[in-house]
C-alpha positions as CSV (number, residue, x, y, z in Angstrom):
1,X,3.9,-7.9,-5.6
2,X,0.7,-7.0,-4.6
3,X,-0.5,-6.6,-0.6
4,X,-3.6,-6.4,1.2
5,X,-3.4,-4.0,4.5
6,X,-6.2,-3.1,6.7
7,X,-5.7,-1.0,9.6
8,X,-8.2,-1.1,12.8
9,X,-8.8,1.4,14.8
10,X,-8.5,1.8,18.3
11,X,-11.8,2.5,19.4
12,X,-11.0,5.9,21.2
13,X,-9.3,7.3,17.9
14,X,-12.0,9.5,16.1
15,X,-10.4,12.8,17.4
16,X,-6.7,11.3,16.2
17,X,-7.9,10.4,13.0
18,X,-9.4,13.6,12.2
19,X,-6.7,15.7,13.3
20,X,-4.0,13.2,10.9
21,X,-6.4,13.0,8.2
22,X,-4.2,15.3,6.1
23,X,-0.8,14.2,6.7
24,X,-2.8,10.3,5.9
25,X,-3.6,11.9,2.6
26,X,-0.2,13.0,1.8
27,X,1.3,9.9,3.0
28,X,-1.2,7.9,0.7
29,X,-0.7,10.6,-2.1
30,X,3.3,9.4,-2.2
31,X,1.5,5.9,-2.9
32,X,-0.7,7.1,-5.8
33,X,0.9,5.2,-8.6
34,X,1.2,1.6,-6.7
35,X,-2.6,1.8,-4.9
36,X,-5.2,-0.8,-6.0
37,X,-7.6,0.6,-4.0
38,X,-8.3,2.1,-0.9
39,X,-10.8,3.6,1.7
40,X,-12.2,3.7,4.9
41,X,-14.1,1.2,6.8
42,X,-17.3,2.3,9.4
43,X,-19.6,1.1,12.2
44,X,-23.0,-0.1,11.3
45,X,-23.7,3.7,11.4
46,X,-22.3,4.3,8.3
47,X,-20.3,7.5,10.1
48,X,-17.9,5.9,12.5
49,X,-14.4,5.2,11.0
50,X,-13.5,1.9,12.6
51,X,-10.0,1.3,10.1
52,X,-8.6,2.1,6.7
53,X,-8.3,-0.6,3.8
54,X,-5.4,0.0,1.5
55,X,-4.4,-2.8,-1.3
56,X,-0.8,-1.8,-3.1
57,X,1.4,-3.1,-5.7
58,X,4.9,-3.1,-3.9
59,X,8.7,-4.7,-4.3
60,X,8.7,-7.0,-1.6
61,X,7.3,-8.0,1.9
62,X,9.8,-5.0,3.6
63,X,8.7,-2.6,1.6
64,X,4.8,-3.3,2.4
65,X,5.3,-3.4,5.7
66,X,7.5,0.1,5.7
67,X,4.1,0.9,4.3
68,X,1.9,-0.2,6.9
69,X,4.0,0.5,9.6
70,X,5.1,4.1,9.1
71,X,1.6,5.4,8.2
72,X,0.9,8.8,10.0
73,X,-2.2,7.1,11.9
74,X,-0.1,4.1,12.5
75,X,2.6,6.3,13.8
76,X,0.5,7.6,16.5
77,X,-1.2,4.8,17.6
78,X,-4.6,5.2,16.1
79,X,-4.6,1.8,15.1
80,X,-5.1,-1.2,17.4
81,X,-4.1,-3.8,15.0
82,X,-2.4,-3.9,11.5
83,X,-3.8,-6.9,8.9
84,X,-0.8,-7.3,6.3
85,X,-0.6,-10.2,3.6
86,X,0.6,-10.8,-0.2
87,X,-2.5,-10.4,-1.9
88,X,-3.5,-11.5,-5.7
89,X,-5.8,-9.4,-7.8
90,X,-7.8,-11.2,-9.3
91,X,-9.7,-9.0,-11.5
92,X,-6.5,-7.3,-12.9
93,X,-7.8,-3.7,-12.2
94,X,-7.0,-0.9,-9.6
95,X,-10.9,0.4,-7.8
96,X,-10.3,3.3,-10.0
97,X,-11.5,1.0,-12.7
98,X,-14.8,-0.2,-11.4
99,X,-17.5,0.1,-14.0
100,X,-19.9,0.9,-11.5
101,X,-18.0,4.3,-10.2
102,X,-17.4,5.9,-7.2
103,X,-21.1,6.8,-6.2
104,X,-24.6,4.7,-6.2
105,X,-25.2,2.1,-3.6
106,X,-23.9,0.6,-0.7
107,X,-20.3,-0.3,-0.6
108,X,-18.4,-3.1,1.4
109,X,-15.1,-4.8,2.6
110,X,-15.9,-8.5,3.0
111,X,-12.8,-10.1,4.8
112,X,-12.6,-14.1,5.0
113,X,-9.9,-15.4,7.0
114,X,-9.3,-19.3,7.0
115,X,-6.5,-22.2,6.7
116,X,-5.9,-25.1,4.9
117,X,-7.6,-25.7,1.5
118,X,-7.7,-22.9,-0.9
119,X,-11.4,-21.8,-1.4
120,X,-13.4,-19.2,-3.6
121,X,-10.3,-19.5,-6.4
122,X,-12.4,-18.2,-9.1
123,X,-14.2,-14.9,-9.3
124,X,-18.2,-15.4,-8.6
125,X,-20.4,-14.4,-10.5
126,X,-22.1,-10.9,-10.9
127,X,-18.0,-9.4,-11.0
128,X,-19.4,-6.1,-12.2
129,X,-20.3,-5.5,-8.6
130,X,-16.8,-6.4,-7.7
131,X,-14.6,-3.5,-6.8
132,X,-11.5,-5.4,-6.0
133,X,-11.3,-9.4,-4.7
134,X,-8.4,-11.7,-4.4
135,X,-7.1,-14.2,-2.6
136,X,-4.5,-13.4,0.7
137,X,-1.6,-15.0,0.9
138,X,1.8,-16.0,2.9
139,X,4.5,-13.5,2.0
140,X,6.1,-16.4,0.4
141,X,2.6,-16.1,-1.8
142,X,2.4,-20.3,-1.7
143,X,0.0,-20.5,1.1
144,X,-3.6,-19.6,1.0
145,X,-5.1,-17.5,3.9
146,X,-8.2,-16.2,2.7
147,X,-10.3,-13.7,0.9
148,X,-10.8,-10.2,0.5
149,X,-13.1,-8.3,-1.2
150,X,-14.7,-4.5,-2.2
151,X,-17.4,-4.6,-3.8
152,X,-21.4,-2.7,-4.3
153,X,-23.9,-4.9,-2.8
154,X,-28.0,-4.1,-1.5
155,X,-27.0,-5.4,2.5
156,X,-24.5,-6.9,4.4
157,X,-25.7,-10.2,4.2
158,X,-25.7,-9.9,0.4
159,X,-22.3,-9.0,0.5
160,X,-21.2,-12.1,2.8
161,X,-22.6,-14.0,0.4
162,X,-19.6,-13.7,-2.7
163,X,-17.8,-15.9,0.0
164,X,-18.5,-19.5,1.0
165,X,-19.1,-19.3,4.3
166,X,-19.0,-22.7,5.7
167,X,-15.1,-22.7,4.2
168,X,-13.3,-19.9,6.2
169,X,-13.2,-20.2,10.4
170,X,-14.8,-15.9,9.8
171,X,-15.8,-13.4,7.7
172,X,-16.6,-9.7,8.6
173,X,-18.7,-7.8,6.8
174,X,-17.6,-3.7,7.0
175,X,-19.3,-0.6,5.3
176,X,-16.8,0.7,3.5
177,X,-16.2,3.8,0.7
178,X,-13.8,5.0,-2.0
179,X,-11.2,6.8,-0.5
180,X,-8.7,9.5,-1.3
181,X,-9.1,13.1,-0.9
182,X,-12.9,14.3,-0.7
């Protein structure tokens, strides 16, 4: 089963985060084999961590939240808020995959939260900007809670845009970057 985590910072939690960042690593390093992707997320100033965006291929619903929960940053109350659903992939690739590589343009998370009908089912078009995008789910995976998406666009407002906008109640736009150990 796959799951969609994204961890928001506490806004006083620069300091903690860069004293953790290694133990972070190892923890995600114990992950390596079930991440579909991964990486940070930043204020409009492109340096401020503001959370951490991890997508993983695990058993169950208890075992993703062990996850999420027992993160090092988690731990010690770096975060203010923890984002945890089922999650399906729907590009069938990890970000490790991504034609377009690590490096070259501006990268972002695109996060579309709504209820009721199921929108933005099929990948858009212009995929070979997509890093990773799929839909978020229940833990039961029946019902449909959104959209989230990685992915290599010119601006924020192009990124918003591989979203219908009109369908979800919001959608935040982060910079975001490959992570892993620089």
């Amino acid at each position: 089963m796959e799951f969609f985590c994204y961890h928001r910072d506490r806004s006083d939690s620069v300091a903690l985060r860069e004293e953790l960042l290694e133990e972070h690593w190892s923890y995600m390093d114990g992950y390596a084999a079930e991440l579909i992707a991964r990486g940070p997320t930043f204020a409009e100033d492109g340096e401020t961590p503001t959370g951490s965006v991890h997508i993983v291929d695990l058993p169950d619903p208890a075992a993703a939240r062990a996850f999420a929960f027992d993160e090092p940053n988690y731990q010690a109350g770096a975060y203010r808020d923890v984002l945890l659903r089922r999650w399906r992939n729907m590009l069938g690739r990890t970000m490790w995959d991504f034609p377009g590589g690590r490096t070259g343009g501006n990268h972002y998370f695109v996060l579309g939260l709504g209820s009721g009908q199921a929108v933005d089912l099929d990948v858009p078009p212009h995929q070979d900007e997509l890093i990773a995008y799929g839909q978020l789910l229940s833990d039961d995976g029946a019902t449909w809670l959104g959209t989230a998406a990685l992915l290599r666009a010119p601006d924020p407002d192009t990124a918003r845009a591989v979203l219908t906008p009109a369908q979800y109640a919001d959608i935040e736009v982060h910079d975001w970057e490959f992570g892993g150990r620089r």
